[in-house]
C-alpha positions in Angstrom: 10.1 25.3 -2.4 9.5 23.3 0.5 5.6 22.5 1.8 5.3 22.6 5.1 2.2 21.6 8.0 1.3 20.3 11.5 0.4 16.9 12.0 -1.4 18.0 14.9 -4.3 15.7 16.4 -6.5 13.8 13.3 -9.4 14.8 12.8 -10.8 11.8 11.0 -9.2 8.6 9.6 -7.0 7.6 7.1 -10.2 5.6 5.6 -12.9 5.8 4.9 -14.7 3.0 3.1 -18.6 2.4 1.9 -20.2 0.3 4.0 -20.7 -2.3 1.0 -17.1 -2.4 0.4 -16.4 -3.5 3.8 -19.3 -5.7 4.0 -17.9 -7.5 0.7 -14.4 -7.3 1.9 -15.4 -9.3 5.4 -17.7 -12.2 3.5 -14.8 -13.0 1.6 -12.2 -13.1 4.5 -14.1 -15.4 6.5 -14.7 -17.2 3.2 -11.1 -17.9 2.8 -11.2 -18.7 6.5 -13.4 -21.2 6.3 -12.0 -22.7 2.9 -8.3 -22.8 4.6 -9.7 -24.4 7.8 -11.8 -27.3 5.8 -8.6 -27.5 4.2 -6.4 -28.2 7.5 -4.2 -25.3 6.5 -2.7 -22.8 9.3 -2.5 -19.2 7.9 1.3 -19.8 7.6 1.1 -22.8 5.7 -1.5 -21.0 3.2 0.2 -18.3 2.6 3.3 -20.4 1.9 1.7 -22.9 -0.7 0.6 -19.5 -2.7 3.2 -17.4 -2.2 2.1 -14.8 0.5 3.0 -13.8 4.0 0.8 -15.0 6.7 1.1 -11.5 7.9 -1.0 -10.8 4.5 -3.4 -13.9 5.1 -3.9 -13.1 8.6 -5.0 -9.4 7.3 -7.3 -10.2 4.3 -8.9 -12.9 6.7 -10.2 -9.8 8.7 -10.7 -7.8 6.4 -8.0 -5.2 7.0 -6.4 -5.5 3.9 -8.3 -5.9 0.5 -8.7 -8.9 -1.1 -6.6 -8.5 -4.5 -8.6 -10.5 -7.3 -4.8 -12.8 -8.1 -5.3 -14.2 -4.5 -8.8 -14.9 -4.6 -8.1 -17.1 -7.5 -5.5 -18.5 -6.7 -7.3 -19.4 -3.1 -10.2 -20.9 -5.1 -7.9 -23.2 -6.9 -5.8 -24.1 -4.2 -8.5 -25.0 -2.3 -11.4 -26.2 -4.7 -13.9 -23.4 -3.9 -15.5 -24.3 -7.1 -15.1 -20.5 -7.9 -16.7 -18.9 -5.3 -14.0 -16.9 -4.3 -12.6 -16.5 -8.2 -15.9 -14.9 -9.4 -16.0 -12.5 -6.8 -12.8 -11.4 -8.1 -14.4 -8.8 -10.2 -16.5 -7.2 -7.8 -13.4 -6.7 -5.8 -12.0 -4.3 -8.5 -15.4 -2.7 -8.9 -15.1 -2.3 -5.1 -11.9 -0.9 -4.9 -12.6 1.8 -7.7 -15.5 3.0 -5.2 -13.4 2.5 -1.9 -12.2 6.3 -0.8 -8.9 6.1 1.1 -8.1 9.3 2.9 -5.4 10.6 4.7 -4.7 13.8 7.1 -4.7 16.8 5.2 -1.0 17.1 5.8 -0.5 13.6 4.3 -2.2 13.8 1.4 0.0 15.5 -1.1 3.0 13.0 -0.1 0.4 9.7 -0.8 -1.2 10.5 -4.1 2.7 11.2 -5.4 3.6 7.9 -3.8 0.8 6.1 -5.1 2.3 7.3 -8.4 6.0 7.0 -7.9 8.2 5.1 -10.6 11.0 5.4 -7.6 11.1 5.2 -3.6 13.9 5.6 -1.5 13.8 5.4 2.2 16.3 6.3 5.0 15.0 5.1 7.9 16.9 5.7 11.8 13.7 5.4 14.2 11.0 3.4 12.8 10.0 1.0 10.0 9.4 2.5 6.6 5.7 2.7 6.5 5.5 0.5 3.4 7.4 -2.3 5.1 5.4 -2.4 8.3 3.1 -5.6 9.0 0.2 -5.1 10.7 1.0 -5.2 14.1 3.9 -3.1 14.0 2.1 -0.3 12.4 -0.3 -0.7 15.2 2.1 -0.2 18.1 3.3 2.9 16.2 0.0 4.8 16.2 -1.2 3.6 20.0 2.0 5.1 20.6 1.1 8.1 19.2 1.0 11.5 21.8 -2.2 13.1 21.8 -3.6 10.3 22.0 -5.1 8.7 19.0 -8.8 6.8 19.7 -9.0 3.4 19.0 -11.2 3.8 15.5 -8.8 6.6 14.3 -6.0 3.6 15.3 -7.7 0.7 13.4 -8.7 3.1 10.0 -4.7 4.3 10.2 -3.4 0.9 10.3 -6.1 -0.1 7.6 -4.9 2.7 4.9 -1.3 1.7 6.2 -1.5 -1.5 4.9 -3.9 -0.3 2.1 -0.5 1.8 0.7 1.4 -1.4 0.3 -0.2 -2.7 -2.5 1.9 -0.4 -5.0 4.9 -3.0 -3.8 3.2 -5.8 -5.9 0.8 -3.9 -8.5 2.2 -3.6 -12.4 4.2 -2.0 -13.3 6.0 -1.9 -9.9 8.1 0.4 -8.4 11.8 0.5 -7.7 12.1 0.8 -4.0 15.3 0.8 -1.9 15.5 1.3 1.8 18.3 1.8 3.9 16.9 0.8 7.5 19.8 1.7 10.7 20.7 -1.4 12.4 19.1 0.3 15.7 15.6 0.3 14.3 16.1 -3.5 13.7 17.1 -4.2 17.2 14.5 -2.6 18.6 11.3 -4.4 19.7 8.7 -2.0 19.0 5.5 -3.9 20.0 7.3 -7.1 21.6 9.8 -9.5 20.7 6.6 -11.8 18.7 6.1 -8.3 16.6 9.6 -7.6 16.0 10.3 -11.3 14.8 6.8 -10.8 12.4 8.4 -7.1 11.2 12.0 -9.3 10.6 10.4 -11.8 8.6 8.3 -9.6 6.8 11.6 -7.5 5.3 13.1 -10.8 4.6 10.2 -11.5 2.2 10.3 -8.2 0.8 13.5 -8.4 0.1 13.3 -11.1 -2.1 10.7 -9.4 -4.4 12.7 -7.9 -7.8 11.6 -4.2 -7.4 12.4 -3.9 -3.2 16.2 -3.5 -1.8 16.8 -3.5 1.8 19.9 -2.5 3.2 20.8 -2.1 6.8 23.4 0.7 8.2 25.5 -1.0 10.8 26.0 0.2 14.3 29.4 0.2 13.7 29.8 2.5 10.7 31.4 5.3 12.8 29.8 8.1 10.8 28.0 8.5 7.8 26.1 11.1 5.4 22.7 10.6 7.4 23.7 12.1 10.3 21.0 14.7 10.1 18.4 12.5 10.5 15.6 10.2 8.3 14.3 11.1 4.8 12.1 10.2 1.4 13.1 10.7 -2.2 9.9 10.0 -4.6 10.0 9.8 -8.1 6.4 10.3 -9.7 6.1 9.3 -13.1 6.8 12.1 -15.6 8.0 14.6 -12.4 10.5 15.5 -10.7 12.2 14.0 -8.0 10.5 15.1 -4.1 12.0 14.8 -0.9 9.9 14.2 2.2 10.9 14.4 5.5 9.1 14.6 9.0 10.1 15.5 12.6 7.8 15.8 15.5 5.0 17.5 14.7 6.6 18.8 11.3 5.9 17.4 7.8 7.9 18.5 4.6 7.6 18.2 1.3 10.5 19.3 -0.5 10.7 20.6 -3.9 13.2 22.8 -4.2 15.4 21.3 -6.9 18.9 22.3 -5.6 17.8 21.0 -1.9 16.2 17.2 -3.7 19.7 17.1 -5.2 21.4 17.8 -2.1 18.9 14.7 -0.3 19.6 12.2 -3.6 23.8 12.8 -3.2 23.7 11.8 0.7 21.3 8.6 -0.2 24.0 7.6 -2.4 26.4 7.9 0.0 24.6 6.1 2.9 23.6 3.0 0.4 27.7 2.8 -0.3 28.2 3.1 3.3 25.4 0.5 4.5 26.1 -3.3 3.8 25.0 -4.5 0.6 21.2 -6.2 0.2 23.1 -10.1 0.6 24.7 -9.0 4.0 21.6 -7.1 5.2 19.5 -9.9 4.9 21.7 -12.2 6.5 21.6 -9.7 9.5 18.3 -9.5 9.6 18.1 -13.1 9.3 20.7 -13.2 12.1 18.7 -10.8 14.3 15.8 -12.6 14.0 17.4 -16.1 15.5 18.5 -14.0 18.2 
């Protein structure tokens, strides 16, 4: 069976946050702020002592992305807070049990089975994977968006954007492979500074045990994705889904004999894409460009 709907215009956002969630979540970004510039750190250079993007620094900072209670800590040591930052580490949690993140009604059934996916496998020939996309990329993607999206529909979809990636990183993590065409790399979606950010940021992912980028060279002749971009998801206990969207169409495919079909040609674009160690140094290649 396949589930289908309109994307249409949004009606609200993809968030939608108490305001004593965000009020907590912007004390402790300027918190860390002003604990990393007493320190004489840049964003980069913190996020490189503990292990984080500055993509992911830059975000917390702001409060577009929420604090997770292992950062916090590991800030407060880092940079003597005297646990100020580790004690709130808890009331982040309690936070982010209250937090409501919402999506379009058309989204919905494809994020809760993500959120509870043990597998996620991406073929990507026009855009970023969502749950590789830093900040700003994402946000050039939905200003780009026609209707028109308003500027608070634009800053709560990039929030819950960058809310989704957390699944990356929680335990126990889930397997996630991406094939990405070499044209989507090339392109610079938001700038050459936002490009070189997005490059960056799948060079980092890639190194994480649970995330496998590949890359589909322009010069594979022809391959088993010629129809176009797609999502496997395997949820925990379930079957395995298929998601796909064009234009204004979303699908959620469950049809067993059609997820089979999807699952065979991912196999075969993964052996016809270059293998994670040459994708990276592609990407690492593109990026020096």
């Amino acid at each position: 069976m396949t589930a289908q709907a309109g994307a249409g215009v949004p009606t609200g956002g993809e968030t939608d946050g108490t305001d004593e969630v965000a009020d907590l979540f912007r004390a402790l970004g300027r918190q860390i702020k002003v604990a990393r510039e007493r320190a004489g750190l840049s964003q980069k250079e913190l996020g490189d002592r503990l292990g984080y993007g500055e993509e992911t620094i830059s975000s917390v900072e702001r409060a577009r992305r929420t604090p997770q209670p292992e950062l916090l800590v590991a800030v407060d040591t880092l940079l003597e807070c005297g646990g100020l930052l580790a004690s709130a580490a808890e009331d982040v949690e309690r936070a982010k049990t209250r937090r409501r993140v919402r999506h379009p009604e058309w989204f919905r059934d494809y994020a809760r089975l993500e959120a509870e996916a043990e597998e996620i496998c991406f073929y990507s020939t026009l855009t970023m994977p969502g749950l590789l996309q830093t900040e700003g990329y994402a946000r050039t993607i939905f200003t780009a968006r026609r209707p028109f999206l308003d500027e608070e529909t634009i800053e709560q979809r990039v929030a819950a954007r960058l809310d989704r990636q957390q699944i990356l990183t929680c335990w126990p993590p889930p397997m996630v492979t991406a094939v990405i065409e070499e044209s989507v790399l090339r392109r610079e979606i938001g700038g050459q500074t936002v490009q070189q950010e997005q490059l960056t940021q799948l060079l980092e992912l890639g190194k994480l045990r649970n995330v496998e980028i590949q890359v589909l060279p322009l010069d594979c002749q022809g391959h088993a994705g010629m129809e176009g971009p797609f999502i496997l998801l395997t949820p925990k206990g379930k079957p395995q889904v298929g998601y796909g969207e064009f234009q204004s169409i979303n699908r959620l495919i469950t049809d067993p004999q059609e997820v089979r079909m999807l699952a065979a040609r991912y196999g075969s674009i993964r052996g016809q894409a270059l293998n994670p160690a040459e994708s990276s140094a592609l990407i690492e290649k593109l990026r020096g460009d």
